[in-house]
C-alpha positions as CSV (number, residue, x, y, z in Angstrom):
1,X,39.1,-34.2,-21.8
2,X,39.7,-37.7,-22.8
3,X,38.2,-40.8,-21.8
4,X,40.1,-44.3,-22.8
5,X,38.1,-46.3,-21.7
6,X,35.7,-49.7,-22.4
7,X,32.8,-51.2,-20.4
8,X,31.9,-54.1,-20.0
9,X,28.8,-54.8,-21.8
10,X,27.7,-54.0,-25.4
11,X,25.0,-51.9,-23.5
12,X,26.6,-50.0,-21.2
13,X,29.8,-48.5,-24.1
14,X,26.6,-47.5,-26.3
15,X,25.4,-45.9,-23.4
16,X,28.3,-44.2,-22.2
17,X,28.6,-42.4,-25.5
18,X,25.2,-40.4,-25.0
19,X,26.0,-39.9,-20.9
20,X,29.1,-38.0,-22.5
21,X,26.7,-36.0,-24.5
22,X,24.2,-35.2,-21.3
23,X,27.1,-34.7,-19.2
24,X,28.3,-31.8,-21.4
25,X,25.2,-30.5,-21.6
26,X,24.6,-30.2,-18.1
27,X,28.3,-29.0,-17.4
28,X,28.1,-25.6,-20.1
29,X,29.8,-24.4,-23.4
30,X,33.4,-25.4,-22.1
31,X,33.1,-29.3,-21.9
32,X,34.0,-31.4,-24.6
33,X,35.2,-34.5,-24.2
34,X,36.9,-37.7,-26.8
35,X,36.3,-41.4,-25.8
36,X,38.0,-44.2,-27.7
37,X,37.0,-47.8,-26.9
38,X,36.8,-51.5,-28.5
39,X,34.2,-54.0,-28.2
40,X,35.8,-57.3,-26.7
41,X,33.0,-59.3,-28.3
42,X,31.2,-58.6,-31.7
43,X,28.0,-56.8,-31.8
44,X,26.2,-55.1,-34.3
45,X,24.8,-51.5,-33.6
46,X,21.7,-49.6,-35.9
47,X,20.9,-46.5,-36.2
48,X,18.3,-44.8,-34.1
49,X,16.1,-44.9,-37.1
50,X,17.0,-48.2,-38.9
51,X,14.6,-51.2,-39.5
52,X,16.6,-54.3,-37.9
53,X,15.1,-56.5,-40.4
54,X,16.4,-54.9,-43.6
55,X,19.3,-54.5,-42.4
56,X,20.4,-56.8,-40.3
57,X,20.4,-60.8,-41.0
58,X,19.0,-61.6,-37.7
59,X,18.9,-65.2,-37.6
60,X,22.5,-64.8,-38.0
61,X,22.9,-62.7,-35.1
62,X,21.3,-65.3,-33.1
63,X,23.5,-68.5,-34.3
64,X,26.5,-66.6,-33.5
65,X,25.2,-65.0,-30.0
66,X,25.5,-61.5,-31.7
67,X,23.8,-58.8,-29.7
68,X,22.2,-56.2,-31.8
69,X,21.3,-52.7,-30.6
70,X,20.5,-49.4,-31.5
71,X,22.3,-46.2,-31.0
72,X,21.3,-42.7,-30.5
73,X,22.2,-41.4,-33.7
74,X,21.7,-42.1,-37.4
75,X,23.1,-44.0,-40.0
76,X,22.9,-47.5,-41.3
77,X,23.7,-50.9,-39.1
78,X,27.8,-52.0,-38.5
79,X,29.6,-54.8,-36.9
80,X,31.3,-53.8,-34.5
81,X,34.5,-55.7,-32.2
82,X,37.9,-56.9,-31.7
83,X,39.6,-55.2,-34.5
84,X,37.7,-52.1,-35.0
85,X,38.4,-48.8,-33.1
86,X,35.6,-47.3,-31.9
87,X,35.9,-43.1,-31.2
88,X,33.4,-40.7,-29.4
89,X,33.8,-36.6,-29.5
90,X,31.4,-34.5,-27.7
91,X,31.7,-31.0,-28.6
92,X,30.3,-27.6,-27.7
93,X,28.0,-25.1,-30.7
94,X,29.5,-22.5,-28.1
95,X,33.3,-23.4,-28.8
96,X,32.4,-24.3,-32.6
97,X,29.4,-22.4,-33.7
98,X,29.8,-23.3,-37.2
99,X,28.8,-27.6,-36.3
100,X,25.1,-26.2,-35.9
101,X,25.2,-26.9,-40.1
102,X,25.6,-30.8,-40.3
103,X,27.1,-31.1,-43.5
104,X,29.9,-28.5,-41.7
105,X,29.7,-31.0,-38.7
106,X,30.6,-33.8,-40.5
107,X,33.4,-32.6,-42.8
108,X,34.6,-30.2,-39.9
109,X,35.1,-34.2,-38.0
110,X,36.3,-36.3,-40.7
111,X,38.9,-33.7,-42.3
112,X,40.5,-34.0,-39.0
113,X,41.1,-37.4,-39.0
114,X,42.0,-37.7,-42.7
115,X,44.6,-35.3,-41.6
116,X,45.6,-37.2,-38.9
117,X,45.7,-40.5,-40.6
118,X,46.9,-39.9,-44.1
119,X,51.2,-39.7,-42.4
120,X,50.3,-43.0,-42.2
121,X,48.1,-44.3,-45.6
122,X,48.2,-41.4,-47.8
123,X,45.2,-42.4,-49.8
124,X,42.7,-41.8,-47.3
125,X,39.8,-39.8,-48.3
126,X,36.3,-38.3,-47.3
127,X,33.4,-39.9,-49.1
128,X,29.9,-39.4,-49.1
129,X,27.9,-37.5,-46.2
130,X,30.3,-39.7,-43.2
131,X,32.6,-41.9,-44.8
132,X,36.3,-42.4,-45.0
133,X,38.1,-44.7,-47.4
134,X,41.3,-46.1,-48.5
135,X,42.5,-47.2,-51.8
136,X,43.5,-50.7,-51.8
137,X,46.9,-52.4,-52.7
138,X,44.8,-53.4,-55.9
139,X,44.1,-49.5,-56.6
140,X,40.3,-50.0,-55.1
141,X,38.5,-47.4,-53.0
142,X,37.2,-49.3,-50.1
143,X,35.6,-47.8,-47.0
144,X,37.5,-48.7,-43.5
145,X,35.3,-46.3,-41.6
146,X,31.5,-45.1,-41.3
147,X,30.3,-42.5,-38.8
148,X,27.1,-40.5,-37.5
149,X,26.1,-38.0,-35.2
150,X,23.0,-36.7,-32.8
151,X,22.6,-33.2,-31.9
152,X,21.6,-31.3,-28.8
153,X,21.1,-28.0,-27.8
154,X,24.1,-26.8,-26.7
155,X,26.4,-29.7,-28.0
156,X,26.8,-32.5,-31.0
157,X,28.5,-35.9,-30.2
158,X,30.1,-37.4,-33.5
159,X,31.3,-41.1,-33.5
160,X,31.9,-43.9,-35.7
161,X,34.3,-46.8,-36.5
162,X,37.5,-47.0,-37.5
163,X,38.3,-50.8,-38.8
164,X,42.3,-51.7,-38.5
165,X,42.6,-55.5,-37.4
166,X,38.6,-56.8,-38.0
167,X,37.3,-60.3,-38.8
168,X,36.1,-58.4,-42.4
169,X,33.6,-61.4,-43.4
170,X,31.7,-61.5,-40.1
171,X,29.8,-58.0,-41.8
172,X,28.7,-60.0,-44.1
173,X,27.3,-62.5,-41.9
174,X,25.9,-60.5,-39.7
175,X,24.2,-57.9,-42.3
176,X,22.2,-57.3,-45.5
177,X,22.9,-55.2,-48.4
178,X,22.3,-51.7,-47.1
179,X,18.8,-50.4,-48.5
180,X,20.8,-46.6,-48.6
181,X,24.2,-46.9,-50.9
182,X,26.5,-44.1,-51.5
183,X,27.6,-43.9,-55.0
184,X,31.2,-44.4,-54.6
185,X,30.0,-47.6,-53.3
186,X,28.8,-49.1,-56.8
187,X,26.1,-51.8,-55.7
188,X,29.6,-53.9,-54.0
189,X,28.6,-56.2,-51.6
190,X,29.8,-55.9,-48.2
191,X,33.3,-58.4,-49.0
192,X,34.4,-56.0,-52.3
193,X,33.5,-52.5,-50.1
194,X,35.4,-52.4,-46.9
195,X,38.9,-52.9,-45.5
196,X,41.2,-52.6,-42.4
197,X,43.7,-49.9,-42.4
198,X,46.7,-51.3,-42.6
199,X,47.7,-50.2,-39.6
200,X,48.1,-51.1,-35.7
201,X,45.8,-50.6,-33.4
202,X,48.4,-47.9,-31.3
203,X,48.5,-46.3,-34.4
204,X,45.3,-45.8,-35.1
205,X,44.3,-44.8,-31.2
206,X,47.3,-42.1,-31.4
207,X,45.7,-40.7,-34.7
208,X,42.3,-39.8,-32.8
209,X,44.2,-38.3,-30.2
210,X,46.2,-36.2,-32.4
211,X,43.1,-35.4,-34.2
212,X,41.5,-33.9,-30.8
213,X,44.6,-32.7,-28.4
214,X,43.1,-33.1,-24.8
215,X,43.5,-31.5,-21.5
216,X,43.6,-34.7,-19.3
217,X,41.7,-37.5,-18.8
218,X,38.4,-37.2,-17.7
219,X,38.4,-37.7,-14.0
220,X,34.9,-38.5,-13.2
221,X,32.8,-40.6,-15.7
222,X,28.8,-40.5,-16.1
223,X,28.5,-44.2,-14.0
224,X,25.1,-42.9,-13.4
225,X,23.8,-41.5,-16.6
226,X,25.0,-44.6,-18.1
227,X,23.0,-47.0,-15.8
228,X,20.0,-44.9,-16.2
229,X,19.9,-44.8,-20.3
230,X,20.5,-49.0,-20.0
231,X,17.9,-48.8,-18.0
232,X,15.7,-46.7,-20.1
233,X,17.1,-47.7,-23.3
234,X,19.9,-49.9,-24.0
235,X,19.1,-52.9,-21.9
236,X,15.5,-53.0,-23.7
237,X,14.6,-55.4,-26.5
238,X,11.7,-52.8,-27.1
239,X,14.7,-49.7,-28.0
240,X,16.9,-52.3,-29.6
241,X,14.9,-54.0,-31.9
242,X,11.5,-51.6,-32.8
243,X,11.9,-49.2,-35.6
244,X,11.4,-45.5,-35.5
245,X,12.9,-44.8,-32.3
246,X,11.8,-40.7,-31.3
């Protein structure tokens, strides 16, 4: 089932994500669900294990009245906001047995929406572990997309970014050099390594779709889950900004 749909607070999409993830493992091997959603606002988002000082500039953050939060899975800090396409799929080791391997998970994901995207720029590719890149008008590879996942017992949720329209220099602002770089990457700095697709934002929403053909809509969100885990997690300094979250 699908779920297009954007809340209003930084907190509350970040914790809608993993509600999606608990509601399919409370529901059994048949749910899966896609969510696709853009931040109004700019926020930047680390990953469950990241230190927020080496990655993010945080002073920054705080001239600019940039939120920064932590999600539930791993992976390295991005900027998110207006401009960048954010995509959410929950889905079951019963339906897909073979996602239990990671590496499987992650290229089983991303193949998809290569496939999906490349009618449109041909020159998208997989890179790394969770990457996806475009080369450039210039002939450079340049990443428009990073991605991570958290597993479960009975089911994975996989999401990332996918940048089409975004205010490109704000990531540099906002963050540090990444302390983890994968080679394709080449030491760039932040300005010479990523790029929007070119590509509107319909576009790039009727890719995902495509990529994971849906029943419906969803018909009954997790409102509850997701004011519980802001609760618990999201709406707490203490998650957000303290390293080494279990």
């Amino acid at each position: 089932q699908r779920l297009l749909m954007t809340l209003d607070t930084p907190a509350a999409n970040l914790a809608l994500d993993e509600a999606l993830l608990d509601l399919a493992e409370a529901t059994g091997p048949a749910a899966e669900f896609v969510r696709i959603w853009e931040s109004p606002r700019p926020v930047v988002v680390v990953g469950r294990s990241s230190r927020v000082h080496d990655e993010v500039d945080e002073a920054a953050c705080r001239e600019r009245d940039v939120p920064i939060l932590r999600r539930s899975s791993g992976g390295a800090a991005i900027v998110a906001g207006p401009g960048c396409l954010m995509y959410a799929v929950v889905l079951s080791y019963g339906e897909r047995p073979q996602l239990r391997d990671l590496t499987c998970a992650h290229a089983f994901v991303l193949d998809r929406l290569v496939e999906a995207l490349r009618s449109e720029a041909p020159s998208i590719t997989r890179q790394s572990t969770s990457d996806l890149a475009m080369i450039d008008l210039a002939g450079v590879l340049r990443k428009f997309s990073g991605n991570s996942l958290r597993a479960k017992r009975t089911h994975l949720l996989y999401h990332g970014t996918l940048l089409y329209d975004f205010d490109l220099p704000l990531i540099a602002e906002l963050l540090r050099s990444p302390p983890r770089q994968p080679a394709y990457r080449g030491s760039r700095e932040h300005a010479e390594f990523v790029a929007n697709l070119p590509l509107v934002r319909e576009a790039v929403e009727e890719a995902v779709l495509a990529a994971w053909p849906t029943s419906g809509e969803l018909a009954r969100w997790p409102r509850d889950g997701v004011a519980r885990l802001v609760k618990e997690r999201y709406g707490l300094d203490e998650w957000n900004l303290t390293y080494g979250r279990s």
